[in-house]
C-alpha positions in Angstrom: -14.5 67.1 13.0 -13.2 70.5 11.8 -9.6 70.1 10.3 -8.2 72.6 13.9 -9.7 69.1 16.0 -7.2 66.6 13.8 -4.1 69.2 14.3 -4.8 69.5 18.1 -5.2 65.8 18.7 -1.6 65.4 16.3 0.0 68.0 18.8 -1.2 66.6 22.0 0.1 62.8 20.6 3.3 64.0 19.2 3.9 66.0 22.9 3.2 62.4 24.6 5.2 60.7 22.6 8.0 63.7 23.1 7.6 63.1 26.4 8.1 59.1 26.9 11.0 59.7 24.6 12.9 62.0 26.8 11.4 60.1 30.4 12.7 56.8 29.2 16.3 58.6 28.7 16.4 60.0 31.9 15.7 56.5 33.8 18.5 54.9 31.6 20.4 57.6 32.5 19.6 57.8 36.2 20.0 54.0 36.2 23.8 53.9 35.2 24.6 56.4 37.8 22.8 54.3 40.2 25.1 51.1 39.1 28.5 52.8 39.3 27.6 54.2 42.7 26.9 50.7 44.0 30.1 49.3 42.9 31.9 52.7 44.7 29.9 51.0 47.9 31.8 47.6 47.3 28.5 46.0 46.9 27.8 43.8 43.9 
């Protein structure tokens, strides 16, 4: 493979990785907001 292959398949990994970073984030965050609001409810 030509050395522009290796540099495409580095940028399309590092963007997947990039983006499980930042979804995991936003379901912890999401997640927290869901536990306070159930305790607002009165329901454990």
């Amino acid at each position: 493979m030509t050395p522009s292959w290796w540099l495409a398949l580095v940028a399309v990994i590092l963007l997947a990785l990039v983006a499980t970073l930042v979804d995991g984030w936003g379901r912890r965050h999401r997640d927290r907001g869901r536990r306070r609001s159930g305790r607002d409810d009165g329901r454990e």
